[in-house]
Backbone as numpy.savetxt, mean C-alpha at the origin, in Angstrom:
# Nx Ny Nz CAx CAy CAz Cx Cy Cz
11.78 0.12 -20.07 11.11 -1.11 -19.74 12.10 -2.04 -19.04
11.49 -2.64 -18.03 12.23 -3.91 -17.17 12.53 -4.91 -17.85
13.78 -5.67 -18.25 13.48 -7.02 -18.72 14.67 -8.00 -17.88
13.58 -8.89 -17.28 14.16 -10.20 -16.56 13.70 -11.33 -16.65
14.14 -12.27 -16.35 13.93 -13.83 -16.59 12.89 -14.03 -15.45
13.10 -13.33 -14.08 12.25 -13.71 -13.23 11.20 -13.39 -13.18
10.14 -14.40 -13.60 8.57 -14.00 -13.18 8.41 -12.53 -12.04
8.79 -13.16 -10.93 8.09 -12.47 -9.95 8.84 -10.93 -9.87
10.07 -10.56 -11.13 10.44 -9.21 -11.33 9.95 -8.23 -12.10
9.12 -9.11 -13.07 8.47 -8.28 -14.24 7.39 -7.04 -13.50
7.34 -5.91 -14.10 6.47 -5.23 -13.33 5.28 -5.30 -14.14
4.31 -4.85 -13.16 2.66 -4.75 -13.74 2.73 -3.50 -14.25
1.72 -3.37 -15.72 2.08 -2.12 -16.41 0.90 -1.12 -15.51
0.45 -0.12 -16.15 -0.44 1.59 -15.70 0.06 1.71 -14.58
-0.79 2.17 -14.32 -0.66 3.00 -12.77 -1.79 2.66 -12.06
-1.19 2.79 -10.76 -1.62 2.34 -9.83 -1.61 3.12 -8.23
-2.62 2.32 -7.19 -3.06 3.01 -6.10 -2.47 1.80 -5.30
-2.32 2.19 -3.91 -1.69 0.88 -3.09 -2.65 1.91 -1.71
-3.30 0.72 -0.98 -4.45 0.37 0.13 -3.81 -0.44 1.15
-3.76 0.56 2.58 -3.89 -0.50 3.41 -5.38 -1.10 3.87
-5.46 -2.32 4.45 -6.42 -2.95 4.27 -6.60 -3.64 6.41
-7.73 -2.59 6.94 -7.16 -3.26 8.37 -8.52 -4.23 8.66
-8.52 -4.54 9.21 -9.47 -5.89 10.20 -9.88 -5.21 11.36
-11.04 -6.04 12.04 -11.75 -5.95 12.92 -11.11 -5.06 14.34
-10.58 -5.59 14.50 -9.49 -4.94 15.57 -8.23 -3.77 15.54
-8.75 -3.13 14.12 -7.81 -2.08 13.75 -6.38 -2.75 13.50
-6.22 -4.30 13.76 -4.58 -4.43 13.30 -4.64 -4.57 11.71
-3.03 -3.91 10.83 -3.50 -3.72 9.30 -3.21 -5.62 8.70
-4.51 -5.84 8.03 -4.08 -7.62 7.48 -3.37 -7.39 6.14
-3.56 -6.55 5.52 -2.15 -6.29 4.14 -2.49 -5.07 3.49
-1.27 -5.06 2.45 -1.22 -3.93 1.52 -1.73 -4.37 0.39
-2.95 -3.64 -0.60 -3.63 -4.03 -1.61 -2.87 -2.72 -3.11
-2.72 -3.61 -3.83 -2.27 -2.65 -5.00 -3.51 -3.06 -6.18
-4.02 -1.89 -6.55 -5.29 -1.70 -7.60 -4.50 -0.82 -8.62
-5.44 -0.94 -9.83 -5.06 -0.09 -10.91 -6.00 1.57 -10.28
-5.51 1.79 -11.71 -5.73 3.83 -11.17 -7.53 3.63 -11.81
-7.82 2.98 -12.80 -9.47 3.03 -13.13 -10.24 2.25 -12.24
-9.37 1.19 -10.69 -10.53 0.41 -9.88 -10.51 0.81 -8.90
-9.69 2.40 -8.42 -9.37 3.03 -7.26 -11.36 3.32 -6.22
-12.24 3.42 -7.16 -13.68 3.75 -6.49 -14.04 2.20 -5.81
-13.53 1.48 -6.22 -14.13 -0.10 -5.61 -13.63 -0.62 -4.40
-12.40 0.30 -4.06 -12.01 -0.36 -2.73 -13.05 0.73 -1.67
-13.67 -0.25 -0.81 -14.37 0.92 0.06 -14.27 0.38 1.29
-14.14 0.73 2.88 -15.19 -0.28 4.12 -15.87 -0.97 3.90
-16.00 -2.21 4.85 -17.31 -2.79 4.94 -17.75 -3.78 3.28
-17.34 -3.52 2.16 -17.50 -3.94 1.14 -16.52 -5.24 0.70
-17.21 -6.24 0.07 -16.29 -7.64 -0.07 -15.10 -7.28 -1.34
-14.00 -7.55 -1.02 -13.12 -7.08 -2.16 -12.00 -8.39 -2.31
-12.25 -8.96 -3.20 -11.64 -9.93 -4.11 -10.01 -9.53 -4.26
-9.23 -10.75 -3.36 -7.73 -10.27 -3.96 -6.82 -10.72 -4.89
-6.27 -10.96 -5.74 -5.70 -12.28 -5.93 -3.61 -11.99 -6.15
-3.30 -12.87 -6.18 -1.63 -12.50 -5.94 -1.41 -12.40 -7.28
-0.62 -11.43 -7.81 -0.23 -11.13 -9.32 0.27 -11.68 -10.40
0.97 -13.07 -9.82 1.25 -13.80 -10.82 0.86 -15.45 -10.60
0.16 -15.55 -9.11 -0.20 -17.30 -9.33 -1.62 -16.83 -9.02
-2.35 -17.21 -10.16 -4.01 -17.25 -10.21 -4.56 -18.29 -9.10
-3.85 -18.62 -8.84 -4.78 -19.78 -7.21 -4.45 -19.28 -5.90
-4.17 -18.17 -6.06 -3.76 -17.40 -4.45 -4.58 -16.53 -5.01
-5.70 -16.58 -3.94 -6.57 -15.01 -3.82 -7.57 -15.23 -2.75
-7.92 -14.37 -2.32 -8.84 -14.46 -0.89 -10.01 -13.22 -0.89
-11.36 -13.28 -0.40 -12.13 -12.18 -0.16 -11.82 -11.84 1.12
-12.16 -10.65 1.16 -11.97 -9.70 2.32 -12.61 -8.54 2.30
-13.30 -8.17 4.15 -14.15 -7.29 3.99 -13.50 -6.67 5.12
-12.76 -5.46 4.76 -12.46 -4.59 5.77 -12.78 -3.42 6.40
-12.71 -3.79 7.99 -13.14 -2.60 8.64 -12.68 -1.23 8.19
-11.48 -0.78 7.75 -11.29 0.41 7.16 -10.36 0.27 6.37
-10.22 1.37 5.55 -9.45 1.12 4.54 -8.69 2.41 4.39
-7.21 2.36 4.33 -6.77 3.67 4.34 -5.52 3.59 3.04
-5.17 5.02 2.69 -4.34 4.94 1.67 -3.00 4.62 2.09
-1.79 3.86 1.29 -0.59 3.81 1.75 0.29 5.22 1.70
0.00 5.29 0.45 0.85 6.74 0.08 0.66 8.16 1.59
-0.51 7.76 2.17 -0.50 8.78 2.93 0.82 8.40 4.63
0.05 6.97 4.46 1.19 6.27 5.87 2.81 6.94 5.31
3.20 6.24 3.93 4.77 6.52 3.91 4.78 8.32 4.18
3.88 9.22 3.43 4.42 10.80 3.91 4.05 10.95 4.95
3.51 10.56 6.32 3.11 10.57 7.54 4.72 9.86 8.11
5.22 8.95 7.84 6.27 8.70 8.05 7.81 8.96 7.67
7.84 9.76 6.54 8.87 10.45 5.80 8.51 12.11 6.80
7.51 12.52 6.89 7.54 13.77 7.86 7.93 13.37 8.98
7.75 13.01 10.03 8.26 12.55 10.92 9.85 12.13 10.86
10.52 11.75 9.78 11.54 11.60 9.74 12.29 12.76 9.44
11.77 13.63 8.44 11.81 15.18 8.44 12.38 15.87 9.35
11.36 15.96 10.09 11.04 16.18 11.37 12.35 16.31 12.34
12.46 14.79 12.60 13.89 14.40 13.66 14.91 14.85 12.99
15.11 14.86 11.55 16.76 14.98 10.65 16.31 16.71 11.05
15.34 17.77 11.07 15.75 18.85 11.00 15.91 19.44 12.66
15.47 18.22 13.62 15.88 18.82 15.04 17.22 18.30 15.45
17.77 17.89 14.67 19.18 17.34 15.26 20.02 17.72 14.50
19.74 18.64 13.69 20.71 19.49 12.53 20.37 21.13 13.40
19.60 21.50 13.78 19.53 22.54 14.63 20.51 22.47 16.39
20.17 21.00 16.85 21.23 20.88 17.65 22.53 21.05 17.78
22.78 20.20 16.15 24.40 20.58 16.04 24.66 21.77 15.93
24.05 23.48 15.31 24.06 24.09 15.21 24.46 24.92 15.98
24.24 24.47 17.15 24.01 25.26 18.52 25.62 25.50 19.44
C-alpha cells in the first residue's frame, strides 16, 4: 500500500480500465479512467458523466464520437518501438 501526505498521490483502489475519449473531429479531448465493474457504460454517442478524482466540483458531461481503449494505443506504440529497437540492432549486426 501507498502512503503519502499528498492528496493527489494516494491511489484509487480495484482495478481499472483507462478510455480514450475523441470529439467530433476525431481530435482525442481526454483520457477517462473507470473501474473494471463500469467498463460496459462507456460507449459512442452516449452521455458519460466525468468527474476529477479528488475535487467533487470538477466534472463535465461528454458525448463522444468514439471511444477507444488506451491500453491498446500504448501496445500500438510500444510495437512500433519494438519494431525500430529490432531494425537498428540488425543494422549494427551487419
Amino acid at each position: 500500500m501507498k502512503m503519502s501526505q499528498d492528496f493527489e498521490k494516494v491511489l484509487i483502489p480495484g482495478r481499472k480500465v483507462a478510455y480514450r475519449l475523441f470529439g467530433e473531429k476525431g481530435w482525442p479531448l481526454f483520457d477517462l479512467l473507470v473501474r473494471q465493474e463500469e467498463k460496459d457504460d462507456i460507449k459512442a454517442g452516449k452521455r458519460i458523466l466525468c468527474r476529477h478524482p479528488f475535487i467533487e466540483q470538477k466534472r463535465v458531461a461528454v458525448v463522444a464520437k468514439k471511444v477507444g481503449s488506451c491500453i491498446h494505443w500504448f501496445l500500438m506504440g510500444m510495437r512500433a518501438v519494438l519494431l525500430l529497437r529490432n531494425l537498428l540492432l540488425r543494422r549494427q549486426n551487419r
